[in-house]
N, C-alpha and C positions, 0 to 999 in steps of 0.2 A: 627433850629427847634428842640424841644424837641421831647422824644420820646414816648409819650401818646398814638398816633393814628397811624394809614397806612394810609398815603400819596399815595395814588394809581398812584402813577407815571409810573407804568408797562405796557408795551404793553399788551391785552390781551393773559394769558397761559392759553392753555389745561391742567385741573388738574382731578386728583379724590378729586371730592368735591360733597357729594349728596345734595341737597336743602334740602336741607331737612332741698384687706386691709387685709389691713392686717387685721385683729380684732381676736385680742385674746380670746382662748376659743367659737369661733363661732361668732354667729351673735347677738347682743346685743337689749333690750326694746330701744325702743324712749324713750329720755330722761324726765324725767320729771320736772315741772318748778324747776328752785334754791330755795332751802330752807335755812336757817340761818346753819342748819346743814349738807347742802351739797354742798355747796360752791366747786368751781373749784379751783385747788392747784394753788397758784400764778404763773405766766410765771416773770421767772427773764429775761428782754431782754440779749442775747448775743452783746458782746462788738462789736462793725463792724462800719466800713468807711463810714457815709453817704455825703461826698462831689461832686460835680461834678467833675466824670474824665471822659478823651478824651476816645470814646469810641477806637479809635485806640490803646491805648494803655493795652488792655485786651489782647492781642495777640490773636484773634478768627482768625478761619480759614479763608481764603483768599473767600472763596465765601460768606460767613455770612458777612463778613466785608464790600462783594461788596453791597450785598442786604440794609444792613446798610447806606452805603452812598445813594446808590439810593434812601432811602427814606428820607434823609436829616437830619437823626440825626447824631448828633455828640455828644454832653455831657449825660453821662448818669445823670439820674434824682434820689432823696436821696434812694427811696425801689428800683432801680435799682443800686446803688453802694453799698447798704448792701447786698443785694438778690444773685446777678450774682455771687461772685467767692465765696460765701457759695456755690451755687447750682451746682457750677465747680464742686466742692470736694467733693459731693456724700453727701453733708448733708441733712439730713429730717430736712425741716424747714414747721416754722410757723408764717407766713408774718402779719403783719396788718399796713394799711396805708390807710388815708382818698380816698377819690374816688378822679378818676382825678389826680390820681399822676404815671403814667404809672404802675401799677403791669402787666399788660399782657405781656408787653416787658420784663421784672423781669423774666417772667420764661420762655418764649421764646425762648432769647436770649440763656441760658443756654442750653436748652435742646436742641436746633437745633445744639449745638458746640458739646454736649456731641453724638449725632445723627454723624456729619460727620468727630467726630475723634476714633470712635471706643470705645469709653468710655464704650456706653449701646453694648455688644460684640453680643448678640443674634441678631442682627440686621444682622451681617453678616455673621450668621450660620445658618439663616431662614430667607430667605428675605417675604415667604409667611406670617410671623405674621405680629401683631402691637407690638411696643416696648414702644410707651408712650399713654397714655390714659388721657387725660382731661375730668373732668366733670363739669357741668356748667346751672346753674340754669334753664337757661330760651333760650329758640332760638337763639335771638339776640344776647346775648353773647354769644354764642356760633359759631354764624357766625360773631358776631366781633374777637375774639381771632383765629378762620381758616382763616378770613382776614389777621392779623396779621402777623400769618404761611407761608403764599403762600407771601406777599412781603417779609419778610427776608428771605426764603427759597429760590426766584424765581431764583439763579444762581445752584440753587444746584438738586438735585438727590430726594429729600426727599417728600414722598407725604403724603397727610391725605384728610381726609374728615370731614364731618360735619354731624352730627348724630343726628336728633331732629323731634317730630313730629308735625303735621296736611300737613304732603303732604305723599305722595306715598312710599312705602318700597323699592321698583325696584331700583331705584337709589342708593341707599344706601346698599341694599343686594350686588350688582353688585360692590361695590367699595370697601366691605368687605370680600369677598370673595375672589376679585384678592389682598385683603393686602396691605393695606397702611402704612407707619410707625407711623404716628399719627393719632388718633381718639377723637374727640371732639364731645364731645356728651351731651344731655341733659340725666338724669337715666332712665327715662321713658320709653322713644324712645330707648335705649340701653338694657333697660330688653328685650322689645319688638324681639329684633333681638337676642338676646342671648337664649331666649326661641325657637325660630327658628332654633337654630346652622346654624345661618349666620355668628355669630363672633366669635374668640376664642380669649382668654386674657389671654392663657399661657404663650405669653410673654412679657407680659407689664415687661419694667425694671422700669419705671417711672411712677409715677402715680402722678398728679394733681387733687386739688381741690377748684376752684376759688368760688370767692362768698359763701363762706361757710354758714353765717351765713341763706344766703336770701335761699340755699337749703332749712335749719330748718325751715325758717318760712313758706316754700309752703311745706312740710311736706313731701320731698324730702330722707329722713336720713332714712325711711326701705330700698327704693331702692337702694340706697346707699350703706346699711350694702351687701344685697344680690349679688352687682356686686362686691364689695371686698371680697366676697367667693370666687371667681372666678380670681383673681388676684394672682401672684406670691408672699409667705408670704417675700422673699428678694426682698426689692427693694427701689426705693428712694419714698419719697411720700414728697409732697409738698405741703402745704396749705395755702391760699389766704384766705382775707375780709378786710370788710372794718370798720366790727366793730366785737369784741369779746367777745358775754354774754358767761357767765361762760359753759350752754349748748354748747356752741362751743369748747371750751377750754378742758372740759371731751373727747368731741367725739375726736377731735386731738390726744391727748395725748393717746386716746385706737390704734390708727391707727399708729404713729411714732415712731419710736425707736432713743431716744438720739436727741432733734429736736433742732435745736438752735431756737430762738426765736427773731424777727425782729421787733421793732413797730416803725416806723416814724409817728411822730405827738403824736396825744393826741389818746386813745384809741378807744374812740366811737364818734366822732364829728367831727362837718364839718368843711369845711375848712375855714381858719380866713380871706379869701379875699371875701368869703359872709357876705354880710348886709342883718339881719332879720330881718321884718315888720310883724306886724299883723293889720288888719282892723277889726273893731267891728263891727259888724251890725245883724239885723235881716235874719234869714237864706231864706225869702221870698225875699230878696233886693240883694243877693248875684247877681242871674245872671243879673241884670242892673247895679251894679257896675263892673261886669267884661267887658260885653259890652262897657260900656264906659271906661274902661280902656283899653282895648285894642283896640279902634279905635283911641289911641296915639299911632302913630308908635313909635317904643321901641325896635325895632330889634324879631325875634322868640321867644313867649313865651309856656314854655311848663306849661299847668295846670293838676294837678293831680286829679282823685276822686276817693272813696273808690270803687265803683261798676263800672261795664261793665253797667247796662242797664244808671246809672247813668252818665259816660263817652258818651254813645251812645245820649242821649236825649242830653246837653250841647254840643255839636260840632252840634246839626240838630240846636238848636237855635245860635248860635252864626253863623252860614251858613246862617239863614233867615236874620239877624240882618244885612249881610254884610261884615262878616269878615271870612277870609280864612280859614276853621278849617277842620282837619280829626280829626277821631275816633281812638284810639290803648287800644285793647284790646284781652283778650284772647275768648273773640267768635269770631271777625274776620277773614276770611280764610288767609292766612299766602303769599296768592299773596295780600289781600287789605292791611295787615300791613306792608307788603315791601312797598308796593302804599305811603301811609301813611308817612312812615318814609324815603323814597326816595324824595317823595314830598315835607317832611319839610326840610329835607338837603338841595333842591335845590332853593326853594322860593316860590315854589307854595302853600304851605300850610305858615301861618303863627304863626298859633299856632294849638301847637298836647295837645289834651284832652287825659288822659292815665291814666290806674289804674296802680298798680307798677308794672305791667310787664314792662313799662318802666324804674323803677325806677334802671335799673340793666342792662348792655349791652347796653345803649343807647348813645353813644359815639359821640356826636355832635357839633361842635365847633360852639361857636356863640353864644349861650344859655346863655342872660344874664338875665333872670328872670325865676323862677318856682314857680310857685302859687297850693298853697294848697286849694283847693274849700275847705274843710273842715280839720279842726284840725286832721293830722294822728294820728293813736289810738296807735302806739309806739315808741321807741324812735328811734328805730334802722328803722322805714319808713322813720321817716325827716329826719334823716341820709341820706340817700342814695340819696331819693326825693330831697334834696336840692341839692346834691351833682353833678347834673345833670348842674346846672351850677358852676362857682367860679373853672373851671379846670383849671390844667396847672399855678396856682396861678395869674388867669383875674378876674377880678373884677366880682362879680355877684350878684344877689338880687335876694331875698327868701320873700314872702309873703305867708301869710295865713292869711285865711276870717275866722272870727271868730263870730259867734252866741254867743248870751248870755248866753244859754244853755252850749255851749262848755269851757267856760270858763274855769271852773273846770282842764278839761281836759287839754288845754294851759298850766296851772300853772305847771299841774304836769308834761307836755312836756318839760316846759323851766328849771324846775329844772331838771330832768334826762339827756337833752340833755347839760346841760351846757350854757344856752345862753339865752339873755333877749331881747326877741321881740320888739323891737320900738313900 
């Protein structure tokens, strides 16, 4: 087994889990679009090992390494053989690798080793703080990467929680308060209690930042500037995505000092074991071709649309039509999108209708098709949106319904994204 996901092979533990920068010179404008004239200074990649090795032979502590087996990995995967023994040796890095290629285990692994061998030392001269701090676009990934946490962690000492909102503060106050070593949090949900002094982040030694770019595109990077007010200016900072517009690349480079530079794969594109289709038609005929497309069974398909009320109508007609569908979107209360995405993990749903809050954290194995109801309007959407299936290098199919109106827009998709639609 590769090491993409958590394998939940653990009895149920008791955790604190609620359900729930540096920046030089101060706190910085949002960046504004790239210009001809302000282009982001080239990332030269740092030289590093991307082969599979035995994850036993990284010599990690004896309880990481049990957690490890118990979840059945064994070879690390290429952004986890460059990642892990940069991130041993205290470097600020800047990660980029197509989705579906484990990054959560990449930084993980690293930081739970540098956690129980003394590495980050405030940890055991203040057991009341937090010492690492993840940040993380959206819910789901954020309760996917505390997943992650709590199975490689589960023989060890090390606790964290999960930081995010549309549920209750109480949970999360309370598991902040008594001090977790790790904190995974969405910015939002995290100002929220930082405004409170429920949390202190005097001592983050470590700071993460996964999904960087899909921060920027929910507009995620003031809250951001404002919690790295509030972080130790000494520390490791680590940056994750899965694509790099130069906007990403400025904001890094203000946040790390001396970063190595990691990219597996191509910089912005998906991965080459997806096959992209597009269908032509009138935008009135879309939902009777998907109807009938998905009354061929085909395994879980997930369809994307640009809108929540857009998402919300296509799942009530594909439900009258017959076919298994929930709704995921950001007005759903945060028990119906667990519903939702628990139901499609397990077969009760057959296909999840979702705007991109899925396109980020949705970690589900089996996803051999994702359809685009309509042309995404960027490159870095198909990006991700595709990226939902084709993981772990499994074969997967990428469709988008394309109007004739949209066309336009196709052309200018297939040339930035690099790839020619069938």
């Amino acid at each position: 087994m590769n090491s993409n996901t958590t394998d939940r092979r653990h009895p149920t533990r008791r955790r604190r889990s609620s359900g729930g920068g540096r920046s030089r010179g101060g706190p910085q404008h949002h960046p504004q679009p790239t210009s001809a004239h302000s282009r982001a200074p080239a990332l030269e990649p740092t030289p590093c090992e991307t082969l599979p090795v035995p994850f036993a032979s990284l010599n990690l502590d004896s309880r990481l390494a049990e957690g490890i087996r118990d979840l059945g990995y064994t070879e690390t995967r290429s952004i986890q053989s460059a990642v892990i023994p940069l991130a041993l040796a205290g470097r600020d890095l800047i990660a980029c690798a197509e989705t579906g290629t484990g990054k959560t285990a990449a930084f993980v692994v690293p930081m739970l080793q540098r956690l129980l061998t003394g590495d980050l030392k405030a940890r055991e001269a203040d057991a009341t703080k937090s010492h690492v701090l993840v940040l993380a676009p959206t819910r789901e990934l954020a309760v996917q990467i505390e997943d992650e946490i709590h199975g490689l962690a589960y023989h060890t000492s090390i606790t964290s929680a999960a930081v995010y909102g549309g549920v209750e503060m109480g949970m999360q106050e309370r598991a902040l308060k008594a001090g977790v070593d790790i904190i995974v949090a969405t910015p939002g949900r995290l100002l929220d209690h930082l405004r409170q002094q429920n949390a202190g982040l005097t001592g983050v030694e470590l700071l993460v930042l996964d999904e960087a770019d899909r921060m920027m595109d929910m507009g995620f990077w003031p809250d951001v500037r404002r919690i790295l007010t509030t972080v130790p200016t000494e520390r490791q900072t680590l940056l994750f995505s899965a694509t790099m517009p130069d906007e990403v690349v400025r904001f890094a480079l203000e946040i790390v000092r001396n970063p190595a530079y990691v990219q597996v794969g191509q910089r912005s594109a998906p991965a080459k074991s997806i096959t992209h289709r597009a269908r032509t038609m009138a935008a009135s005929a879309k939902v009777d071709w998907l109807i009938d497309h998905l009354r061929r069974p085909s395994g879980p398909v997930l369809v994307f649309m640009r809108t929540k009320i857009g998402a919300e109508r296509l799942a009530r007609k594909l439900a009258s039509a017959g076919i298994k569908a929930a709704a995921l979107h950001a007005d759903r209360t945060q028990d119906q999108r667990r519903a939702a995405v628990e139901g499609f993990k397990g077969g009760r749903f057959t296909v999840l209708v979702a705007t991109d809050i899925a396109a980020r954290g949705l970690d589900i194995d089996r996803i051999r098709t994702v359809i685009n109801y309509e042309v995404p309007d960027s490159p870095e959407a198909y990006v991700h949106r595709v990226g939902r299936t084709g993981r772990a290098n499994e074969v997967g199919e990428a469709i988008t319904l394309v109007a004739p109106e949209e066309q336009r827009a196709l052309a200018l998709l297939e040339k930035s994204v690099g790839v020619r639609l069938e």
